[in-house]
MIBAZA-580470 format. One record per residue: x, z, y of N, C-alpha, C in turn; residue number from 1. Coordinates in pm, 1 decimal. Each point is the difference from the previous one (the first is absolute). Layout:
<rec><n_east>X</n_east><n_up>Z</n_up><n_north>Y</n_north><ca_east>X</ca_east><ca_up>Z</ca_up><ca_north>Y</ca_north><c_east>X</c_east><c_up>Z</c_up><c_north>Y</c_north><i>NUM</i></rec>
...
% end
This chain:
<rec><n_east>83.5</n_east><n_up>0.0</n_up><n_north>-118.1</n_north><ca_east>-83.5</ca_east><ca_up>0.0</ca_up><ca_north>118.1</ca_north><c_east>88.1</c_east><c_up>0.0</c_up><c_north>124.6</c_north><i>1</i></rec>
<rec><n_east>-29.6</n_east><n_up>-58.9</n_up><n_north>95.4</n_north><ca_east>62.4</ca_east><ca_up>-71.9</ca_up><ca_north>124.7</ca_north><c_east>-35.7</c_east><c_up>159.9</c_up><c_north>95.4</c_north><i>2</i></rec>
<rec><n_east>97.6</n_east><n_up>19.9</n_up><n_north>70.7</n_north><ca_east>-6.0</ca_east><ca_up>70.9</ca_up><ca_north>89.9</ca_north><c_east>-40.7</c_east><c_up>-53.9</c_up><c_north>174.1</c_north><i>3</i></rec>
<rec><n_east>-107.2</n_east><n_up>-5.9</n_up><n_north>0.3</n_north><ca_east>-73.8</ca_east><ca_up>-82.9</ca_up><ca_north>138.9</ca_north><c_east>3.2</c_east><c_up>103.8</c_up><c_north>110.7</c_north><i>4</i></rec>
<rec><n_east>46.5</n_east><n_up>54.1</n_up><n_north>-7.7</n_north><ca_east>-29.6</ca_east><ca_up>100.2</ca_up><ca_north>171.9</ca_north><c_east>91.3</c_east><c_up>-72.4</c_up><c_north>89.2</c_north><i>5</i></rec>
<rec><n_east>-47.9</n_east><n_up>-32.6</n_up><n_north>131.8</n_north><ca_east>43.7</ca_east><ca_up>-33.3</ca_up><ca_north>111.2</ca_north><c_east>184.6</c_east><c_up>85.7</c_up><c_north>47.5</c_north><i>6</i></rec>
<rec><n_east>50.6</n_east><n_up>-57.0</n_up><n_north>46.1</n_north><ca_east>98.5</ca_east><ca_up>41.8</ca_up><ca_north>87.7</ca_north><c_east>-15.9</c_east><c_up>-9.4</c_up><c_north>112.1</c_north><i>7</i></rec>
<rec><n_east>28.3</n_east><n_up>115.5</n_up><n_north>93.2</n_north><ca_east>-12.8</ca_east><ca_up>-16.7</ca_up><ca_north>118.9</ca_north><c_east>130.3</c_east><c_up>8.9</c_up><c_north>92.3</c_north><i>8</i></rec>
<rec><n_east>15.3</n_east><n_up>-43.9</n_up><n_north>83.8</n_north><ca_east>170.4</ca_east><ca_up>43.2</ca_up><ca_north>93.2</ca_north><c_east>-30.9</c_east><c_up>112.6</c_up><c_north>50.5</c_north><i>9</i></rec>
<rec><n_east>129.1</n_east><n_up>81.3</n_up><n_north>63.8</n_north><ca_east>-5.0</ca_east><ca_up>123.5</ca_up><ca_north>25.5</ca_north><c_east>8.2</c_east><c_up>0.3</c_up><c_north>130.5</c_north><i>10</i></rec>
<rec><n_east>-8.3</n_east><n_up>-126.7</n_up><n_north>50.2</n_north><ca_east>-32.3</ca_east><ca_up>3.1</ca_up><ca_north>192.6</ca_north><c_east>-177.7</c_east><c_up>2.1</c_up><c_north>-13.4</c_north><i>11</i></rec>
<rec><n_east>-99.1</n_east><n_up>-48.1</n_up><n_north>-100.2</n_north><ca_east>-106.2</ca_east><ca_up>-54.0</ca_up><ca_north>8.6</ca_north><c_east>-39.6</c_east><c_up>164.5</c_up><c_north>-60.2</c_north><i>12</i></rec>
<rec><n_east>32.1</n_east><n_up>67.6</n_up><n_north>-92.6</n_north><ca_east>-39.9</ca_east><ca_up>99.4</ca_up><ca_north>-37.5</ca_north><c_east>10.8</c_east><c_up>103.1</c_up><c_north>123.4</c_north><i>13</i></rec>
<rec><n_east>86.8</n_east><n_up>31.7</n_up><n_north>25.1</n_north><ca_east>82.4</ca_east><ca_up>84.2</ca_up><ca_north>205.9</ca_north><c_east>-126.6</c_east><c_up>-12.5</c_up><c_north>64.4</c_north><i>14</i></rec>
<rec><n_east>-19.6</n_east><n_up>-175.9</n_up><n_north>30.2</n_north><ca_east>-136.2</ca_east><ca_up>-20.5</ca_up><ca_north>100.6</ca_north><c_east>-115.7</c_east><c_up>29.4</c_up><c_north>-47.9</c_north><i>15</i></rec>
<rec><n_east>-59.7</n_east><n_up>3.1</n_up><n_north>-100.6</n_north><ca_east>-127.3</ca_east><ca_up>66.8</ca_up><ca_north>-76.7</ca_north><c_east>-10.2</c_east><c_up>202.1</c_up><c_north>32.6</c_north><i>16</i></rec>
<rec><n_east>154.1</n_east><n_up>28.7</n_up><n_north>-27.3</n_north><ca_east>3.4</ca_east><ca_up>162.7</ca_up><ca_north>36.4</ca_north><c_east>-45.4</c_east><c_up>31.1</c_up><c_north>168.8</c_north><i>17</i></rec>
<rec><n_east>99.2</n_east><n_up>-80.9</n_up><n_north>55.5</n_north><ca_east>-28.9</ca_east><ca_up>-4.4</ca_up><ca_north>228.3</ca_north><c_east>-120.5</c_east><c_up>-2.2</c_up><c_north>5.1</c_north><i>18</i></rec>
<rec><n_east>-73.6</n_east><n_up>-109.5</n_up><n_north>-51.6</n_north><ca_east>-170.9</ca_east><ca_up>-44.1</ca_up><ca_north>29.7</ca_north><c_east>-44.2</c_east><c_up>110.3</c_up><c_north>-64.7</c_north><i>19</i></rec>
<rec><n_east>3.9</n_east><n_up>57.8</n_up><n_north>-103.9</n_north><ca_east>-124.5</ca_east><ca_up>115.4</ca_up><ca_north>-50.1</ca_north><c_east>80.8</c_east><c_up>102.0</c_up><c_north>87.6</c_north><i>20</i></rec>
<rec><n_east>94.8</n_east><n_up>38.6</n_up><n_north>14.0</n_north><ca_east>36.1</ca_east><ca_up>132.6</ca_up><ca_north>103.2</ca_north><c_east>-35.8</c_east><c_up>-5.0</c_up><c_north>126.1</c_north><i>21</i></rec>
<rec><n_east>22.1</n_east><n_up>-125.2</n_up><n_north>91.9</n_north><ca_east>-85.4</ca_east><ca_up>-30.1</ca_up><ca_north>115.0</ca_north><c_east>-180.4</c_east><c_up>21.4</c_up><c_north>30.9</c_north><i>22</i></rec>
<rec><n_east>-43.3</n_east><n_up>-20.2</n_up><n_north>-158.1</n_north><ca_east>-135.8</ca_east><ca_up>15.6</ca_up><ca_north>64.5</ca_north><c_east>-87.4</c_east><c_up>141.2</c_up><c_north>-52.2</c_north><i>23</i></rec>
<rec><n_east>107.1</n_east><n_up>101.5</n_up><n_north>-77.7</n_north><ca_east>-51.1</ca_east><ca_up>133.8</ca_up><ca_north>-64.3</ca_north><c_east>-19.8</c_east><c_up>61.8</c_up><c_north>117.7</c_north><i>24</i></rec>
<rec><n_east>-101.7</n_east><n_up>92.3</n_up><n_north>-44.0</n_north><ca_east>-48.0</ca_east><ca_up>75.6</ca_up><ca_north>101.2</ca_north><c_east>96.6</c_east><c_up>102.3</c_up><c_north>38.3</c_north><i>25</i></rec>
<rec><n_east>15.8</n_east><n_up>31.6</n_up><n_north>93.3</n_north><ca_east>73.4</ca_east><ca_up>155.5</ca_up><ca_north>30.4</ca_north><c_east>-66.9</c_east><c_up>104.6</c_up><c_north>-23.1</c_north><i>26</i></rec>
<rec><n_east>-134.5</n_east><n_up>11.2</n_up><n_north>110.7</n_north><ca_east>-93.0</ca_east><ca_up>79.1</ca_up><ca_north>-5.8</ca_north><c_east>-157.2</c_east><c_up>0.1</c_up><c_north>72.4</c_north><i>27</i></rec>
<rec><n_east>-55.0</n_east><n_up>66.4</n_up><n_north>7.1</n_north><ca_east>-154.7</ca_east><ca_up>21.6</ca_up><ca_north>25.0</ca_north><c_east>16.8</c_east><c_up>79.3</c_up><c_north>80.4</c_north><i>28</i></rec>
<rec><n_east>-54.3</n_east><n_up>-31.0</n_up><n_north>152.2</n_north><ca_east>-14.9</ca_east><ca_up>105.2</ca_up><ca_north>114.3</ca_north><c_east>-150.0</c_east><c_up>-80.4</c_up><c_north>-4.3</c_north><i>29</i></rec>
<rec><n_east>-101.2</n_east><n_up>35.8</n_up><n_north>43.6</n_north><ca_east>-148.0</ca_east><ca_up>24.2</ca_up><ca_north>92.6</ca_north><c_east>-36.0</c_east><c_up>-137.6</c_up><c_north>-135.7</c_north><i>30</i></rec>
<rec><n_east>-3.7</n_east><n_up>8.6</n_up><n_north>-78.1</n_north><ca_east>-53.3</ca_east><ca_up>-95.0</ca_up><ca_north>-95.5</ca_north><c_east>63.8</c_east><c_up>-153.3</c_up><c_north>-2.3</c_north><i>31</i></rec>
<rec><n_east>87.0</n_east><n_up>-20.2</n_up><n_north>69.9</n_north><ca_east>56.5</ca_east><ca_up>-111.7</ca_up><ca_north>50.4</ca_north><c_east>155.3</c_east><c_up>-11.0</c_up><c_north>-88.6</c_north><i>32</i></rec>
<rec><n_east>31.4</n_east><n_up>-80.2</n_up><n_north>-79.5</n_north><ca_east>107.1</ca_east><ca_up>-17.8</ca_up><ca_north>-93.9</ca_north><c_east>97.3</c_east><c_up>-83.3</c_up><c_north>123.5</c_north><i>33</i></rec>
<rec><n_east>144.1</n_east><n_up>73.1</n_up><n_north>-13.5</n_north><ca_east>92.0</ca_east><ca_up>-76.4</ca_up><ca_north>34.3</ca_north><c_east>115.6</c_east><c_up>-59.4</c_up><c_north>-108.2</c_north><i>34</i></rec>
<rec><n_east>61.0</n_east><n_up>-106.7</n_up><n_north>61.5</n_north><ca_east>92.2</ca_east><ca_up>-58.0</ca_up><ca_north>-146.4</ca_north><c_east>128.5</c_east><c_up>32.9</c_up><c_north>27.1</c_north><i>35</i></rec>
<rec><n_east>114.0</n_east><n_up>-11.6</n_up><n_north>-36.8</n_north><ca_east>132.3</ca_east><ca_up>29.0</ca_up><ca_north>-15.9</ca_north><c_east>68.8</c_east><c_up>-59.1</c_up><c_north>141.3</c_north><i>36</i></rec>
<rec><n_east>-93.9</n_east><n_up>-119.7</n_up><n_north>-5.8</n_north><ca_east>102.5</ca_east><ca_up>-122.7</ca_up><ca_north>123.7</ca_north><c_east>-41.9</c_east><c_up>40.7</c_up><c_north>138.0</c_north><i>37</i></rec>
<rec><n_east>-170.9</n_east><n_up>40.7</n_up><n_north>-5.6</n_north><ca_east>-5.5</ca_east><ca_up>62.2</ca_up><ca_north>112.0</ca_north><c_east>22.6</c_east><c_up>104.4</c_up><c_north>78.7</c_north><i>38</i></rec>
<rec><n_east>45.4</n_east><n_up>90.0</n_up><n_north>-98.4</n_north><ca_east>37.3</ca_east><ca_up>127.5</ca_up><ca_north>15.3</ca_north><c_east>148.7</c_east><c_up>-4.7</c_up><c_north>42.0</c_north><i>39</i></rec>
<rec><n_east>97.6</n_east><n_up>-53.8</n_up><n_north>-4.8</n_north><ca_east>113.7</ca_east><ca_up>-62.3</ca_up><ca_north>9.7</ca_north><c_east>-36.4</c_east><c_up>-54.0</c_up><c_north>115.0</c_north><i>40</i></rec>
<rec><n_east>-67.3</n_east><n_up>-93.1</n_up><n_north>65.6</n_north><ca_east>-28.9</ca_east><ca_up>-41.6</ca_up><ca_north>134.3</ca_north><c_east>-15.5</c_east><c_up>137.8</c_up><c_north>64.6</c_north><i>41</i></rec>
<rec><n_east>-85.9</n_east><n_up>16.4</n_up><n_north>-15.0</n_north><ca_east>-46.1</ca_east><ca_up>147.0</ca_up><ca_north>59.1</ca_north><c_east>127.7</c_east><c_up>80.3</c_up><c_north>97.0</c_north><i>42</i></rec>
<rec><n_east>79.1</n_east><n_up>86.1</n_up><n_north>-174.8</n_north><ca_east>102.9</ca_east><ca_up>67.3</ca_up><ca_north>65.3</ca_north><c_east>133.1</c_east><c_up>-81.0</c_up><c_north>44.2</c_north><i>43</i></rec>
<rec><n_east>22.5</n_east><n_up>-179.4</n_up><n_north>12.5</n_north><ca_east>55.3</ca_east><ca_up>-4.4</ca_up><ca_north>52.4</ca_north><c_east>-63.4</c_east><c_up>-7.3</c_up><c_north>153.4</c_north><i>44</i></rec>
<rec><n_east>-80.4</n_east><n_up>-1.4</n_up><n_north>51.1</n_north><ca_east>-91.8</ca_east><ca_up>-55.4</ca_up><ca_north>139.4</ca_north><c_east>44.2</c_east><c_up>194.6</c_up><c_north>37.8</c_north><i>45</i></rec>
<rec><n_east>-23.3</n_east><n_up>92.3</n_up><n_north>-97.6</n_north><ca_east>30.9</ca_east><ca_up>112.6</ca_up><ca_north>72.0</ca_north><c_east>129.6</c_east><c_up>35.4</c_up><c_north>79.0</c_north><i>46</i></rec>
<rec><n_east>71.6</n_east><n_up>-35.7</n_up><n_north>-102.6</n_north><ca_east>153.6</ca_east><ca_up>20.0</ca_up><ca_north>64.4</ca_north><c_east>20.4</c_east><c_up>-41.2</c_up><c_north>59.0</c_north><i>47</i></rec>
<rec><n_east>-36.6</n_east><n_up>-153.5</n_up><n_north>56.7</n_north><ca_east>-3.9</ca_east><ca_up>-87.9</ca_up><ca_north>110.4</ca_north><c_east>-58.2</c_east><c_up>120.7</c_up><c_north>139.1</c_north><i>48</i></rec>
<rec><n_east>-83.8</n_east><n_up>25.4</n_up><n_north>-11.5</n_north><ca_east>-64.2</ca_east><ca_up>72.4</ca_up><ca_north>90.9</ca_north><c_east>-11.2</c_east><c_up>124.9</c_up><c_north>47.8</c_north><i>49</i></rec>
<rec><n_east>128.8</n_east><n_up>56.5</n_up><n_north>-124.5</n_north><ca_east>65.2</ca_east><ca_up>147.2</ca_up><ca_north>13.1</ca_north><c_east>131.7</c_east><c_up>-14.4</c_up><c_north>74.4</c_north><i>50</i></rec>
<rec><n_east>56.5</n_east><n_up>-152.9</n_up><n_north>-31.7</n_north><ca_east>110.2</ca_east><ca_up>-24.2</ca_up><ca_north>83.3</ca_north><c_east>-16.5</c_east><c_up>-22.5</c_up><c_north>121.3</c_north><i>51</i></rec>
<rec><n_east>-126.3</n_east><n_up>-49.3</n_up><n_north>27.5</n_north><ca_east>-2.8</ca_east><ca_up>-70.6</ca_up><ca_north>167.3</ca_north><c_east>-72.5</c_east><c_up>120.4</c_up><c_north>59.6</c_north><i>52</i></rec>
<rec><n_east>-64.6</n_east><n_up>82.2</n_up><n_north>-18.6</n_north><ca_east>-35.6</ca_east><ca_up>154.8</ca_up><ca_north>31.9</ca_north><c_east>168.8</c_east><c_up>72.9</c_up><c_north>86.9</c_north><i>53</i></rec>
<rec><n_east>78.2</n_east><n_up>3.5</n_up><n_north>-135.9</n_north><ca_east>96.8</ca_east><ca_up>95.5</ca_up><ca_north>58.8</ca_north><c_east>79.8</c_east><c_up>-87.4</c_up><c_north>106.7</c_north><i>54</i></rec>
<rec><n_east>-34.1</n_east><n_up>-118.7</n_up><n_north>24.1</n_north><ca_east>116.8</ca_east><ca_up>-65.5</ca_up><ca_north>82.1</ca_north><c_east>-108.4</c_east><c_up>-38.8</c_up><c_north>138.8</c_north><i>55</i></rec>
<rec><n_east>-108.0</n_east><n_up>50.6</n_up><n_north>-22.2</n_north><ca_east>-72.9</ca_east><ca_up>18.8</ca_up><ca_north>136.6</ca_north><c_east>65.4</c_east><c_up>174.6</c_up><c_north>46.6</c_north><i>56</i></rec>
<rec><n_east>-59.0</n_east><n_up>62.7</n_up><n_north>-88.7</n_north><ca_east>45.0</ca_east><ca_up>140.4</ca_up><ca_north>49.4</ca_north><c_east>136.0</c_east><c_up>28.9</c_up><c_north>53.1</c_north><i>57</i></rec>
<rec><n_east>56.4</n_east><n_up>-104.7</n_up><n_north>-16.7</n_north><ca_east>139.2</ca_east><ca_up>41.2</ca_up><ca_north>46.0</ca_north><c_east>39.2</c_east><c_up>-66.3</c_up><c_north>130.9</c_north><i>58</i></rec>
<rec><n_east>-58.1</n_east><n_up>-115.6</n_up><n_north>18.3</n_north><ca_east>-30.8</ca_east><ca_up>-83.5</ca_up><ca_north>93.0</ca_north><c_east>-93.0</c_east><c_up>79.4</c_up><c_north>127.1</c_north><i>59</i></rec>
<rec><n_east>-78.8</n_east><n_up>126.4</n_up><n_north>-77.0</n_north><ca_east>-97.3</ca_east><ca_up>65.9</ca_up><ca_north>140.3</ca_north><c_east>96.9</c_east><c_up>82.4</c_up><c_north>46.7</c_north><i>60</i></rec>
<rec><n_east>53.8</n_east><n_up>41.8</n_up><n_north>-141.9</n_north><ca_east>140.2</ca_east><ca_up>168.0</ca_up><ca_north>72.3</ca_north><c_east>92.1</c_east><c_up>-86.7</c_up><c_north>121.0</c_north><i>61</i></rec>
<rec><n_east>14.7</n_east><n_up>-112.8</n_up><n_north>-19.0</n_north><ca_east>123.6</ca_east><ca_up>-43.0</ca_up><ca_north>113.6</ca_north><c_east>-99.5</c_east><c_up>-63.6</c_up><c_north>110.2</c_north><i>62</i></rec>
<rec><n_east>-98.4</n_east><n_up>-33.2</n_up><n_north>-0.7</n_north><ca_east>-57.7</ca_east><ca_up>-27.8</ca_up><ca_north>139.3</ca_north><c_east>-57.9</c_east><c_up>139.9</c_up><c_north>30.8</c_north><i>63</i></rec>
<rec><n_east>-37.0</n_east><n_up>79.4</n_up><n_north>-54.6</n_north><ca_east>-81.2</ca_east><ca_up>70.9</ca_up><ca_north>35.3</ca_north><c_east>154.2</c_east><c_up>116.3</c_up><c_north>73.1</c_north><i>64</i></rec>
<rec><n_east>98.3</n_east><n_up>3.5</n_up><n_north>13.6</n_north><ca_east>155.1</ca_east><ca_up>26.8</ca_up><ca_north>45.4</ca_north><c_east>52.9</c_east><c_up>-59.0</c_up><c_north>108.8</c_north><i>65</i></rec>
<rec><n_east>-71.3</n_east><n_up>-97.0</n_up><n_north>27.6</n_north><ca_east>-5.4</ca_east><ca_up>-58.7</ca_up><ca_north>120.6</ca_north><c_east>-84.7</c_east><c_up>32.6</c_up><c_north>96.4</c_north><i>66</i></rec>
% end
Protein backbone atom coordinates (compact mmCIF):
# COMPACT_ATOMS: atom_id res chain seq x y z
CA UNK A 1 0.00 0.00 0.00
CA UNK A 2 1.21 3.45 -1.31
CA UNK A 3 1.77 6.01 1.20
CA UNK A 4 -0.45 9.14 -0.23
CA UNK A 5 -0.25 11.89 2.35
CA UNK A 6 0.62 15.21 0.97
CA UNK A 7 3.96 17.02 1.68
CA UNK A 8 3.96 20.27 2.57
CA UNK A 9 7.12 22.96 2.65
CA UNK A 10 8.05 24.36 5.83
CA UNK A 11 7.72 28.09 4.59
CA UNK A 12 3.89 27.04 3.59
CA UNK A 13 3.42 25.14 6.91
CA UNK A 14 5.22 28.68 9.10
CA UNK A 15 2.40 30.63 7.01
CA UNK A 16 -0.63 28.38 8.00
CA UNK A 17 0.84 28.80 11.94
CA UNK A 18 1.09 33.32 11.39
CA UNK A 19 -2.56 33.16 9.84
CA UNK A 20 -4.21 30.97 12.67
CA UNK A 21 -2.09 33.02 15.40
CA UNK A 22 -3.08 36.35 13.80
CA UNK A 23 -6.68 35.72 13.97
CA UNK A 24 -6.99 33.78 17.73
CA UNK A 25 -8.69 35.53 20.03
CA UNK A 26 -6.83 37.15 22.92
CA UNK A 27 -9.77 37.97 24.87
CA UNK A 28 -13.44 39.01 25.75
CA UNK A 29 -13.96 42.48 27.29
CA UNK A 30 -17.96 43.80 27.08
CA UNK A 31 -18.89 40.71 24.85
CA UNK A 32 -16.81 41.88 21.99
CA UNK A 33 -13.87 39.26 20.90
CA UNK A 34 -10.54 40.71 20.04
CA UNK A 35 -7.85 38.78 17.80
CA UNK A 36 -4.10 38.52 18.30
CA UNK A 37 -3.33 41.11 15.28
CA UNK A 38 -5.51 43.56 16.72
CA UNK A 39 -4.46 43.51 19.94
CA UNK A 40 -0.86 43.98 18.73
CA UNK A 41 -2.19 47.13 16.84
CA UNK A 42 -3.66 48.22 19.86
CA UNK A 43 -0.56 48.09 22.19
CA UNK A 44 1.54 49.18 19.54
CA UNK A 45 -0.81 52.62 18.90
CA UNK A 46 -0.29 52.74 22.90
CA UNK A 47 3.25 53.15 23.10
CA UNK A 48 3.05 55.41 20.27
CA UNK A 49 0.99 57.60 22.46
CA UNK A 50 2.82 56.96 25.74
CA UNK A 51 5.80 58.22 23.83
CA UNK A 52 4.35 61.38 22.40
CA UNK A 53 2.62 62.11 25.98
CA UNK A 54 6.06 62.21 27.70
CA UNK A 55 7.68 64.34 24.98
CA UNK A 56 4.79 66.87 25.29
CA UNK A 57 5.30 66.94 29.06
CA UNK A 58 8.62 67.77 28.72
CA UNK A 59 8.12 70.19 26.06
CA UNK A 60 5.43 72.10 28.78
CA UNK A 61 8.34 71.87 31.70
CA UNK A 62 10.64 74.02 29.28
CA UNK A 63 8.09 76.51 28.03
CA UNK A 64 6.33 76.62 30.93
CA UNK A 65 10.40 77.95 32.40
CA UNK A 66 10.17 80.52 30.25
Amino acid sequence: MKNRSKRYSLEFKQSLVALYNDEKLVSVDDGKPITRKDFLKLKKEYEDLKEENEILKAAAMILGKK
